[in-house]
C-alpha positions in Angstrom: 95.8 112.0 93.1 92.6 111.1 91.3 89.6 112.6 92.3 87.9 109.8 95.5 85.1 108.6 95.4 83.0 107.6 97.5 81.9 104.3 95.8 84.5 102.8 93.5 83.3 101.1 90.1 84.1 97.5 89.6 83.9 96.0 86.2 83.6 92.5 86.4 84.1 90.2 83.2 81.4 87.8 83.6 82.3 85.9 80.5 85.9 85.0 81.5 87.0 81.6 84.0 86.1 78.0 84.1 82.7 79.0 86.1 81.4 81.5 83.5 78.8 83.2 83.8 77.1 81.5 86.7 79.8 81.4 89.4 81.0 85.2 88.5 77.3 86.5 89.1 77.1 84.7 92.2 80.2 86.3 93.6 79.3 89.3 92.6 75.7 89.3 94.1 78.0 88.2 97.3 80.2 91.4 97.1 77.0 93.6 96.5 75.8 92.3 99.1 78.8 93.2 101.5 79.6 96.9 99.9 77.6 99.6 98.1 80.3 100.0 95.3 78.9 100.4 92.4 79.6 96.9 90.0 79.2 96.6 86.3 79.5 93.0 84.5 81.0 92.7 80.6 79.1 90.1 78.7 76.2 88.3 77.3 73.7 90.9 78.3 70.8 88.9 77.8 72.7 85.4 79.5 74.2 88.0 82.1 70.8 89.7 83.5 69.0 86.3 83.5 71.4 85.6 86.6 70.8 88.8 88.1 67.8 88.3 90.7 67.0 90.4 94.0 67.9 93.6 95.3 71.4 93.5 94.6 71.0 92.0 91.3 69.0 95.4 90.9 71.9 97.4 91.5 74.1 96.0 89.1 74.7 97.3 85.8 76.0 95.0 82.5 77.6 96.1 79.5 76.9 94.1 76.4 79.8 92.4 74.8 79.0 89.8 71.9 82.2 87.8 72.3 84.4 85.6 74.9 88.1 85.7 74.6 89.0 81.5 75.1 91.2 80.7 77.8 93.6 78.9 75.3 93.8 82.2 72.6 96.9 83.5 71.7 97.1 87.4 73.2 97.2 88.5 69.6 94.3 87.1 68.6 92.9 88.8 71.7 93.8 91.9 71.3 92.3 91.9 67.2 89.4 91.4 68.8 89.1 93.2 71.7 86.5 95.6 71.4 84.3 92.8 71.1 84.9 90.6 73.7 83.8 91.0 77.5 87.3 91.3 78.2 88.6 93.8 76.4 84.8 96.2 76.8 86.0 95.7 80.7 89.6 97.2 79.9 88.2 99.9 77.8 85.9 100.8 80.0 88.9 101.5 82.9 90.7 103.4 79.9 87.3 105.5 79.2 87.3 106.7 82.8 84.0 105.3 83.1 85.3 102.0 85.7 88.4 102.3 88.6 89.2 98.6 88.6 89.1 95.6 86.3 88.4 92.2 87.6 89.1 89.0 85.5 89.0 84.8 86.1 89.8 84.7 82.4 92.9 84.3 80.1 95.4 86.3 82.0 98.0 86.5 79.1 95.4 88.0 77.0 94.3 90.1 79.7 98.2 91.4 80.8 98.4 92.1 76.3 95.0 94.2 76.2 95.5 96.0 79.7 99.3 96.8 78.7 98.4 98.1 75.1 95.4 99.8 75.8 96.5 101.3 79.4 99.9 101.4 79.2 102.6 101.3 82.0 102.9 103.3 85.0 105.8 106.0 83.5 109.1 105.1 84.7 108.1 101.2 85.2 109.8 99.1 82.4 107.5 96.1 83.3 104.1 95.3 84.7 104.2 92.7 87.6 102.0 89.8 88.9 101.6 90.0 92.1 100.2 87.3 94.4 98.9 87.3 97.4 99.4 84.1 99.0 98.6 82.5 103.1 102.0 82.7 105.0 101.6 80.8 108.1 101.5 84.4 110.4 99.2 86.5 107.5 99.3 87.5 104.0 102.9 87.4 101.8 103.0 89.4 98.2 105.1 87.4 95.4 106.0 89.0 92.3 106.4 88.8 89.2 104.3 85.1 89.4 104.8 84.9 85.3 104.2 88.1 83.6 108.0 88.3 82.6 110.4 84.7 82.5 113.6 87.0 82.0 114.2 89.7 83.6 116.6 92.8 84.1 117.9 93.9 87.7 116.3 96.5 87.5 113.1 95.3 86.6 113.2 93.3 90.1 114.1 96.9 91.4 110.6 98.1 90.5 108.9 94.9 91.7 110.1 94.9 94.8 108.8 98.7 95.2 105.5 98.2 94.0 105.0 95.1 95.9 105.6 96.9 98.7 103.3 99.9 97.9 100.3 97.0 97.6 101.1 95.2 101.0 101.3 98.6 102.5 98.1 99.9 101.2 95.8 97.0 100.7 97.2 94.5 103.0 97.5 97.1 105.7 101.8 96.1 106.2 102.7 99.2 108.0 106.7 98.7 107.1 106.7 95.9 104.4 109.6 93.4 104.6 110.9 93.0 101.1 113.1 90.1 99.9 115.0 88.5 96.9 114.3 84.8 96.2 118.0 82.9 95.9 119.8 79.9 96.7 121.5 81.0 100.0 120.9 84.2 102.8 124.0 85.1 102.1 124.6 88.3 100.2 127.2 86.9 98.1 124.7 83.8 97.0 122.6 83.7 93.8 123.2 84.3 89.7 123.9 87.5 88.4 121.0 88.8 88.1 120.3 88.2 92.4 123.2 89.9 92.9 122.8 93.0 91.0 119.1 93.2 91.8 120.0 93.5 95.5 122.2 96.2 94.9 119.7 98.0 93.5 116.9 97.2 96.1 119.7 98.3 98.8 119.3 101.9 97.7 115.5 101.5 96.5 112.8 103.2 98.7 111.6 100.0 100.6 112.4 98.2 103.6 115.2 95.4 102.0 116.1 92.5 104.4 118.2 90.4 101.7 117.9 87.2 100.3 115.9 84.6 101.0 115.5 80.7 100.9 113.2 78.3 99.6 112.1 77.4 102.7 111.6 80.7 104.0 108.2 82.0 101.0 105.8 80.5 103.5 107.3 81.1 106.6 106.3 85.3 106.8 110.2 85.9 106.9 109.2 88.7 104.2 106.1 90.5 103.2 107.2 90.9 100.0 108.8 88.4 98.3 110.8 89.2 94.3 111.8 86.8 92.1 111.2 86.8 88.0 108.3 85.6 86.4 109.7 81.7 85.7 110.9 81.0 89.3 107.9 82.8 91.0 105.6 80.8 88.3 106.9 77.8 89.6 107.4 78.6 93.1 103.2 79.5 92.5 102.0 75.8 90.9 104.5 74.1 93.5 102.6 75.8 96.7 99.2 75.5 95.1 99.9 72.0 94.0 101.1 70.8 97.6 98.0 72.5 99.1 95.9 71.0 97.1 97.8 67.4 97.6 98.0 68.0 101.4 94.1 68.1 101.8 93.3 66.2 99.7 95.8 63.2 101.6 94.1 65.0 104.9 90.4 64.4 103.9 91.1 60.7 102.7 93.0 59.7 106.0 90.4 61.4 108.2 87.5 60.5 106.7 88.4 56.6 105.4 89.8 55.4 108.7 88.4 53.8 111.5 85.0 54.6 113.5 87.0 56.5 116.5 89.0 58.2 113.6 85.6 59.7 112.2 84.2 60.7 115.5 87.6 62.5 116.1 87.4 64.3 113.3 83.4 65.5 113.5 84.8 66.9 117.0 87.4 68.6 114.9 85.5 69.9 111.7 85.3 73.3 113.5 89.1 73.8 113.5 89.7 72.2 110.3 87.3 74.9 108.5 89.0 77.7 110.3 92.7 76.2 109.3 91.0 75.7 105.6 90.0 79.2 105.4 93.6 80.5 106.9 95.3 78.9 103.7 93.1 79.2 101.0 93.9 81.1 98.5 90.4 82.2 97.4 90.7 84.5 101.0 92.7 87.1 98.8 90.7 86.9 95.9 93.0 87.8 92.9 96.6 88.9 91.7 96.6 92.8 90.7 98.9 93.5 87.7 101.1 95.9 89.1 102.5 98.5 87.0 99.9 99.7 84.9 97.9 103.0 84.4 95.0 101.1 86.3 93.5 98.6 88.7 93.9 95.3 87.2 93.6 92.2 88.8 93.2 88.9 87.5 92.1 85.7 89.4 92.4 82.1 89.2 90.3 80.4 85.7 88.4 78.2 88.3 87.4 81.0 90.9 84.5 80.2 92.7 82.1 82.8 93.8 83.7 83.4 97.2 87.3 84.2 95.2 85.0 87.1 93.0 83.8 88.1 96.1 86.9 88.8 97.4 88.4 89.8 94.7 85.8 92.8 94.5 86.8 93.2 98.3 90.7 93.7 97.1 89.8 96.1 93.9 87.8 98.7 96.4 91.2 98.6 98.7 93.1 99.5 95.3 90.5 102.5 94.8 90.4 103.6 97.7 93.8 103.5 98.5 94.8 105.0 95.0 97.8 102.2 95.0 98.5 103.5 90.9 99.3 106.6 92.4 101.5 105.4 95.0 103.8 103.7 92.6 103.7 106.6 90.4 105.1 108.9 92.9 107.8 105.6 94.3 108.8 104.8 90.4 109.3 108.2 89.4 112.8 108.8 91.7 114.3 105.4 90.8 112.8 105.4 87.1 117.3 105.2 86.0 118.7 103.4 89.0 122.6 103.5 88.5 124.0 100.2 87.3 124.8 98.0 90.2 127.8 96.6 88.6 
């Protein structure tokens, strides 16, 4: 167990997403605002304090970084030039000892390269994970991998499956997590190779294993944890997003652009709509922790808006405190060789 403390350091890369710098300092004035962790930001020092104002821009520190990795690099050109970059200062920093989490709206496949060669994996875990934390319609559901890994080995859904669980458990507050296997039928004897052995393996894992699970079932809280390899859960990610984003926007335009008694309906309704907007959107969970690695990671969406940092910060402290690298340590280390399920 690593040594708690009382306030866990957040470094921010304030350089990174769509919305950089501006909407990344708001969010974090938010979240200083709501905790008294202590937050550093990665960046354009000069650009970066300029956005700092009131007492809790007082309290934040920034660590110059002369460069911005592009959301379109390649992760080897990121990782050349990492030590420059706002991204790669944030990573170092974790690896220094001198931060407990990493927070990043920037280029995620260059954030998974420099966080897996400068921190390395968890020992025992063949593969760090994406996990995402997505609105079920009865609470929070973990899906991973959501693209870190296209192909992967039964075993490698093994280990998701157990850290998943770890991270509903401690930062979702899950007592028992419900984990699942994504395939085309409940039935045990349904899905590709890979489904098949994977469940084997998740049968005699430490976790709470219910089986497989449907399509129709990600969004319906039939699991807390939800595996599947990087491709499927990729798509099954931009599917649910994109419909989300379709159904509102189809929701907006009939409400508002119909009839007089149709827009006096809905100004009696904006109350509930805001709460049901707020149920489902995904900026309420903040970001997507790489699981897996020898520190908190977590990586959110390249057009987060200040409320997604600020709950992003909100989901790092949970990870801190919570000490979820230390959980999968001591799950991994037992099932590090699972038997072959064949």
């Amino acid at each position: 167990m690593p040594e708690e403390r009382s306030k866990p350091r957040i470094v921010v890369d304030a350089m990174g997403g769509d919305h950089a710098p501006e909407e990344i300092v708001a969010g974090v004035l938010l979240a200083a605002a709501d905790s008294d962790a202590e937050i550093i930001l990665t960046g354009d020092e000069v650009r970066v304090r300029s956005l700092l104002r009131g007492e809790e821009g007082a309290r934040i520190q920034v660590r110059h970084a002369p460069e911005t990795v592009p959301m379109d690099q390649h992760a080897s050109q990121a990782l050349r030039s990492a030590d420059r970059t706002s991204l790669g200062v944030a990573v170092a920093m974790l690896k220094e000892g001198t931060a407990d989490a990493v927070i990043s709206a920037g280029n995620s496949g260059a954030f998974l390269a420099i966080a897996l060669v400068k921190l390395r994996t968890i020992e025992g875990v063949a593969r760090p994970a994406i996990a995402t934390v997505w609105p079920g319609l009865n609470g929070p559901t973990v899906l991973l991998d959501s693209g870190a890994n296209v192909d992967c080995r039964p075993e490698w859904l093994m280990q998701f499956g157990i850290m998943g669980s770890a991270y509903a458990k401690e930062v979702l507050g899950i007592d028992r997590p419900r984990v699942a296997i994504v395939s085309i039928g409940e039935e045990r004897t349904k899905g590709n190779q890979q489904v098949l052995e994977a469940a084997k393996l998740l049968d005699t894992a430490p976790v709470q294993f219910i089986g497989n699970i449907e399509g129709k079932d990600l969004f319906h809280n039939v699991a807390d944890v939800i595996v599947t390899d990087g491709f499927v859960g990729n798509v099954v990610l931009k599917a649910g997003e994109g419909i989300a984003s379709d159904l509102g926007n189809l929701l907006r335009e009939t409400l508002l652009g119909g009839s007089l008694l149709t827009k006096l309906g809905t100004m009696m309704l904006a109350p509930e709509l805001r709460r049901l907007r707020r149920r489902f959107d995904y900026e309420t969970y903040g970001a997507a922790p790489l699981l897996g690695l020898r520190g908190n990671c977590l990586v959110t969406h390249g057009r987060a808006s200040r409320n997604a940092i600020r709950h992003a910060i909100a989901a790092a402290i949970q990870e801190v405190r919570h000490d979820v690298v230390g959980t999968i340590a001591s799950l991994i280390a037992p099932n590090a060789n699972p038997p072959s399920a064949r």
